[in-house]
C-alpha positions in Angstrom: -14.5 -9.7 11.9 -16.0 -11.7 15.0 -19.6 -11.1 13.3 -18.5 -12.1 10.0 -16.2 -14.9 10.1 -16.0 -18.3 12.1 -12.6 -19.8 10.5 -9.3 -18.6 8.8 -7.5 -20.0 5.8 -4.1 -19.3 4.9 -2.3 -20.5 1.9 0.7 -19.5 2.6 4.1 -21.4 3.5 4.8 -21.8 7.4 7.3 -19.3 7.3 5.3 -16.8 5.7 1.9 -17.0 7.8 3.2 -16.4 11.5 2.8 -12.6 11.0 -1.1 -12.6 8.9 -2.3 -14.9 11.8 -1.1 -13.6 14.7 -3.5 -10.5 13.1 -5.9 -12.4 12.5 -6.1 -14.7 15.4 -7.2 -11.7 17.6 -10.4 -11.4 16.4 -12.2 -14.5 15.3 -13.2 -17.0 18.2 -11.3 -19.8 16.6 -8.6 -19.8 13.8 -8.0 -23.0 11.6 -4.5 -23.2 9.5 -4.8 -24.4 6.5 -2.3 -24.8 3.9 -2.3 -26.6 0.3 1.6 -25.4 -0.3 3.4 -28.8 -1.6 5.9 -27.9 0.7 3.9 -27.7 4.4 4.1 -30.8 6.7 1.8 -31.0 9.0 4.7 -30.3 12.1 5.6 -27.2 10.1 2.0 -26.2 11.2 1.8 -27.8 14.9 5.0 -25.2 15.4 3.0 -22.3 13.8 0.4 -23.0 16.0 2.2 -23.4 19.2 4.2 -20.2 17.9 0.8 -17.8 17.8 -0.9 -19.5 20.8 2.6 -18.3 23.2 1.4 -14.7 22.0 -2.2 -15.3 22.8 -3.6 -16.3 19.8 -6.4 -18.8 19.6 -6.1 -21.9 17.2 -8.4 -24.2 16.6 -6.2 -27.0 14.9 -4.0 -27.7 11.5 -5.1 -29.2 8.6 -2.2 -29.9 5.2 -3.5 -30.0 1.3 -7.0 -29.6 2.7 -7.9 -26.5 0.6 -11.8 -25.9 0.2 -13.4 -25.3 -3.0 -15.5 -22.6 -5.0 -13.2 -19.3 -4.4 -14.9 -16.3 -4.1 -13.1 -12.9 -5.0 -13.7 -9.8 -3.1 -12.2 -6.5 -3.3 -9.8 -7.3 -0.5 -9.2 -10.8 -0.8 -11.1 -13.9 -0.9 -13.4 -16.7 0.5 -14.3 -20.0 0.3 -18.0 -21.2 0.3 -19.4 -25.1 1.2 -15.8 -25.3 2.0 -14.8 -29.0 3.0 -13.5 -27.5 6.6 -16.9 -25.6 7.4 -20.2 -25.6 6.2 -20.1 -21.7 6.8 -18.3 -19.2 4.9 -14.8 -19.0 5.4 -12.2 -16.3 4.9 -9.1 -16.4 2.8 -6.0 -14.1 3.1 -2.9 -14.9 0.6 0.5 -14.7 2.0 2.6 -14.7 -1.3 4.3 -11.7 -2.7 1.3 -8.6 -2.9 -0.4 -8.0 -6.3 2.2 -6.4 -8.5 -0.9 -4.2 -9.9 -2.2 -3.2 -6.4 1.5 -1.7 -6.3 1.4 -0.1 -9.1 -1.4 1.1 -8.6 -1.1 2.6 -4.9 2.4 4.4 -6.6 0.1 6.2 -8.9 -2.1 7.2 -6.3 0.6 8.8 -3.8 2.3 10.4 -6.9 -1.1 11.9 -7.6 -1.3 13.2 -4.3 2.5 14.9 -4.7 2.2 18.7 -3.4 -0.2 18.2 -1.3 -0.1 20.4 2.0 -0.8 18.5 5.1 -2.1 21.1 8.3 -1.5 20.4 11.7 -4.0 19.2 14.1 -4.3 21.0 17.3 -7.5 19.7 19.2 -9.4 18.3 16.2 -9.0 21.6 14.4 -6.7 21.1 11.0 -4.6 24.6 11.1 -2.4 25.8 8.0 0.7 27.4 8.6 3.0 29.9 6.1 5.9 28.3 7.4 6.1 24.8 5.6 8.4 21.9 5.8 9.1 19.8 2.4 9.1 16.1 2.3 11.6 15.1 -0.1 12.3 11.8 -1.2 15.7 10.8 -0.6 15.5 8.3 -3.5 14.7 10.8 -6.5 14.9 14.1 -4.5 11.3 14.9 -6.0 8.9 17.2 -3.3 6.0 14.7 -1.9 4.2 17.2 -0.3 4.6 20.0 2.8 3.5 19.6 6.3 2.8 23.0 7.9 5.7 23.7 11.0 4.2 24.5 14.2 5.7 27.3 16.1 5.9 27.9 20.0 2.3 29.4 20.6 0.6 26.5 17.9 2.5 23.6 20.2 1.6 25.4 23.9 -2.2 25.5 22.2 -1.9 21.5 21.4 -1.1 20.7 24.9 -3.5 22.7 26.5 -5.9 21.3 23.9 -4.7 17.6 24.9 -4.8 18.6 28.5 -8.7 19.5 28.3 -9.2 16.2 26.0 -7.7 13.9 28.5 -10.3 14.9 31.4 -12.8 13.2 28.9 -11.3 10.3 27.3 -9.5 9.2 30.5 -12.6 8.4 31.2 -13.5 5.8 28.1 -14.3 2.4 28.9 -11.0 0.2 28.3 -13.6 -1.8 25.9 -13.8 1.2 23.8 -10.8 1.9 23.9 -9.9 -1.7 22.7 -12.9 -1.4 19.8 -11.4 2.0 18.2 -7.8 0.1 18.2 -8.8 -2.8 16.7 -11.1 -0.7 14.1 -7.8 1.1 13.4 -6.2 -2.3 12.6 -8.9 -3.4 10.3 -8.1 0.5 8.6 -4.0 -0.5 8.4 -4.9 -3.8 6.7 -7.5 -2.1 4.1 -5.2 0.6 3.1 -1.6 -1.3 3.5 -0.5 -0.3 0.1 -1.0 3.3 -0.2 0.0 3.4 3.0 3.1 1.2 1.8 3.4 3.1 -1.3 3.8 6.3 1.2 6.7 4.9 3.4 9.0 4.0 0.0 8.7 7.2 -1.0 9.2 8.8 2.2 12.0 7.0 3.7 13.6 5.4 0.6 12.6 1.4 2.2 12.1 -1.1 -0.2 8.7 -2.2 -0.5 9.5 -5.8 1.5 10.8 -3.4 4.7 7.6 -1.4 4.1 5.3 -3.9 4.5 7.2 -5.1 7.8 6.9 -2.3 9.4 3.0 -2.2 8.7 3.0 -5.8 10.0 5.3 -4.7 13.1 2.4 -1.8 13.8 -0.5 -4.3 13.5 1.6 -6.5 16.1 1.8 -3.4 18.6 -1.7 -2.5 18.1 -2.8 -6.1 19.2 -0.1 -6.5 22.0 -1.5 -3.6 23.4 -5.0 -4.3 23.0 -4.4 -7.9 24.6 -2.3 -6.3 27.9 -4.6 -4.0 28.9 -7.3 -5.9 29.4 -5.4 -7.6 31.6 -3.7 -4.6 32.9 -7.2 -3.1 33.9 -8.0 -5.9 36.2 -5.1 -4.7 38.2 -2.2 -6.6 40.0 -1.8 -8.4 43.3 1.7 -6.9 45.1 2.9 -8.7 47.8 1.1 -12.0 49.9 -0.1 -9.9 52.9 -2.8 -10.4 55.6 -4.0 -6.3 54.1 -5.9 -6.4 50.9 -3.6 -4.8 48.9 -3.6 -4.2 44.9 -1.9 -2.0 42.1 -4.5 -0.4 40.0 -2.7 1.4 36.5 -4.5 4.6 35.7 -4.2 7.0 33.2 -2.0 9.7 33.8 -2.1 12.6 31.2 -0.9 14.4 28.1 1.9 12.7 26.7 4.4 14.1 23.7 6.3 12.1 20.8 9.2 12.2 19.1 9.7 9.9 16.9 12.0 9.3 14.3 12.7 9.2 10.5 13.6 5.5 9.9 10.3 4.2 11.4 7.6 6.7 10.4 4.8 4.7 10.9 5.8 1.7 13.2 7.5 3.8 15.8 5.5 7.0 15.2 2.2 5.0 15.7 3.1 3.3 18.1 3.8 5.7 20.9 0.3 6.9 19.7 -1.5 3.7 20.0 0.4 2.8 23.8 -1.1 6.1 25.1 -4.5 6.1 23.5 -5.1 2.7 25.0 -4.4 3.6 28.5 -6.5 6.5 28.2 -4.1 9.0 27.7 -3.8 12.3 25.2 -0.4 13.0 23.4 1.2 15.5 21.0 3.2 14.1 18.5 5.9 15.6 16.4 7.1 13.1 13.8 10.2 13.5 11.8 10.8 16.7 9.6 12.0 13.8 7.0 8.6 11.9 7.1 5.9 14.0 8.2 3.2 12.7 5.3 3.4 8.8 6.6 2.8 10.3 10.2 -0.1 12.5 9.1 -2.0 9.7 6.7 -1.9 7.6 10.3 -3.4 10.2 12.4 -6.2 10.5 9.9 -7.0 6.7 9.8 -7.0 6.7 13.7 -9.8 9.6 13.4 -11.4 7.3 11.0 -10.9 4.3 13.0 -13.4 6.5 15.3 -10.7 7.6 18.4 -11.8 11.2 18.8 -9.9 13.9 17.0 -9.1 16.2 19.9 -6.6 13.0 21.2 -4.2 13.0 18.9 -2.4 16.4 18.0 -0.3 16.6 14.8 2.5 19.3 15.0 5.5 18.9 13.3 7.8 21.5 13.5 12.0 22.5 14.2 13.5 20.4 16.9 15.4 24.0 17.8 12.1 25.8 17.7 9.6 24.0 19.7 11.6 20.5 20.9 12.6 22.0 24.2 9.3 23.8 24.7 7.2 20.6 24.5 9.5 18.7 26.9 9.2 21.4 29.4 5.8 22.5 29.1 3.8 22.3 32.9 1.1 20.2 31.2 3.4 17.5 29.6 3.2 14.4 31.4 5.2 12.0 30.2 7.6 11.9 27.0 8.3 8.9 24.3 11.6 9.5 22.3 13.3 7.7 19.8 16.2 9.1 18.0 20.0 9.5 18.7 21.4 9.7 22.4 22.5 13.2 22.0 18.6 14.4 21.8 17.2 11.7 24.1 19.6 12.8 27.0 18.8 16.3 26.6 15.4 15.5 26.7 15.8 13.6 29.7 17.7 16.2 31.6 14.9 19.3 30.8 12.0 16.7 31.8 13.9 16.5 34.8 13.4 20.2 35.5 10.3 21.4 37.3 8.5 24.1 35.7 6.4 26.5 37.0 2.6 25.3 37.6 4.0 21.3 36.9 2.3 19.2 39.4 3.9 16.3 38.8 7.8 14.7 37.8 7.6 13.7 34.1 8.2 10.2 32.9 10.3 10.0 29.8 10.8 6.7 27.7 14.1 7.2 25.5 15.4 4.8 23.3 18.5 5.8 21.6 21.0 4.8 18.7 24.5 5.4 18.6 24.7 1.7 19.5 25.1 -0.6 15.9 28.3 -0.6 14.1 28.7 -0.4 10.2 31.9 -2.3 9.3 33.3 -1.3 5.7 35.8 -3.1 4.4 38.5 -3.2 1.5 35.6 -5.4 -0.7 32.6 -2.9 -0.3 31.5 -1.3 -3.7 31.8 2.4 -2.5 
């Protein structure tokens, strides 16, 4: 995006653009609002713009019912050219509800793709399994496809795997680190309805709460991408007469269990938080949406991060839950599920097993904490 475009349109209302140009705003050198909507006043887009610069975004100004001329279609979107905001070409990104054929068509595509059998990946290597796990689709009970279930031996062969990856990618340069994540972005945004299309029939969202939580994933991947460069500068500690400074390093192979509600936002995000800081991790997404999970892993192998860093291995929380937690390598643990699991895992992380050369860090966050109120009115 830096090489190709110099400005960003959107044509959006204010309350609909926030989200497409915080995206955006990351990586073009200047971003320019524009919006033609009958309904935008030009201090509806000074608030945008002090909105998305608070988050580190770069705006160049605001301009109201300025919309260029001669509109170009491409495949995924459009442009304008010998616009009359820049002589150069411009890009275009529509806010408004998504193309009710691009919907249709992304349906058709993940229902052709039913059945399917997705392997686990264990150092780069896809492995089958006999033992299978069915994703069913809570909506219409139909079978989207089977993930192969990792058993003890497959799981203590991922973490060993990650273990020997990490002395490598601990290695990588935070800036290419910070290129594979924002290639992976780009990927999200170029397939955001199959990968849409995936989550409704995985989790049984609608398609509006889909698309959030595509947005909300782009949002982490950019966060991150904009701490750690400041992160790798390192922080000052105390004013002291002693040159003194905290330097973050990465610290190992890391394991995540994520849950069902979330399977891409949540799921990728632990994935993206430890690939950034140079880390390795093992992740075991939800027996109830393992296919969302696995479509992710493959677009961060596209998005060019190396396929040995991420392991896929979903599998029985009874069977290999425990054994991940606990295994010497593991360095650190992200969790997100009910307080139940996250306090067990907690307490085994806690435990020193034999070879572990370190105490584990563990990152729970856990529900149990929002109340449903039914009352005499509800429709039950």
């Amino acid at each position: 995006l830096e090489q190709i475009f110099d400005i960003v349109i959107f044509d959006g209302t204010p309350s609909t653009i926030v989200t497409d140009a915080i995206i955006l705003s990351k990586f073009v050198d200047s971003t320019l609002i524009v919006s033609a909507h009958k309904e935008t006043k030009i201090e509806d887009l000074n608030q945008v713009k002090r909105n998305i610069t608070n988050v580190g975004g770069r705006i160049a100004g605001v301009v109201v019912n300025k919309m260029p001329t001669n509109k170009k279609e491409t495949k995924t979107g459009y442009y304008y050219e010998n616009s009359i905001v820049t002589s150069k070409k411009t890009w275009g990104i529509t806010t408004k509800q998504a193309p009710k054929k691009k919907i249709e068509e992304a349906f058709k595509q993940a229902h052709a793709e039913a059945g399917a059998v997705y392997p686990l990946i264990i150092g780069g290597k896809k492995v089958e399994t006999e033992k299978k796990i069915a994703s069913v689709s809570p909506a219409t009970k139909e079978v989207l496809g089977y993930a192969c279930s990792c058993s003890k031996e497959q799981a203590d062969e991922a973490i060993k795997a990650s273990y020997e990856a990490f002395k490598k990618w601990s290695l990588t340069s935070v800036e290419e680190r910070v290129r594979v994540l924002r290639s992976l972005a780009a990927l999200l945004i170029e397939n955001r309805f199959i990968m849409d299309a995936w989550n409704v029939l995985e989790s049984g969202k609608n398609w509006g709460e889909a698309d959030g939580e595509l947005c909300e994933q782009l949002d982490f991947i950019n966060s991150y991408v904009m701490h750690i460069q400041n992160l790798e500068k390192g922080k000052e500690l105390v004013p002291t007469d002693e040159l003194t400074k905290c330097v973050y390093i990465p610290i190992g192979v890391g394991v995540a269990v994520s849950p069902w509600n979330f399977p891409l936002s949540l799921f990728g995000g632990m994935i993206v938080s430890a690939v950034v800081t140079g880390n390795t991790i093992c992740c075991k997404p939800s027996s109830d949406a393992p296919i969302v999970a696995y479509k992710f892993v493959e677009l961060c192998q596209k998005a060019g991060i190396p396929a040995d860093v991420v392991s896929y291995i979903p599998g029985s929380g009874s069977e290999i839950g425990d054994f991940i937690v606990e295994h010497p390598l593991t360095r650190f643990v992200n969790f997100t599920g009910s307080k139940a699991v996250g306090c067990r895992i907690n307490e085994h992380a806690a435990k020193i097993a034999d070879g572990q050369r370190w105490i584990k860090r563990v990152v729970a966050e856990m529900g149990g904490k929002n109340a449903i109120i039914v009352d005499s009115t509800a429709d039950i």
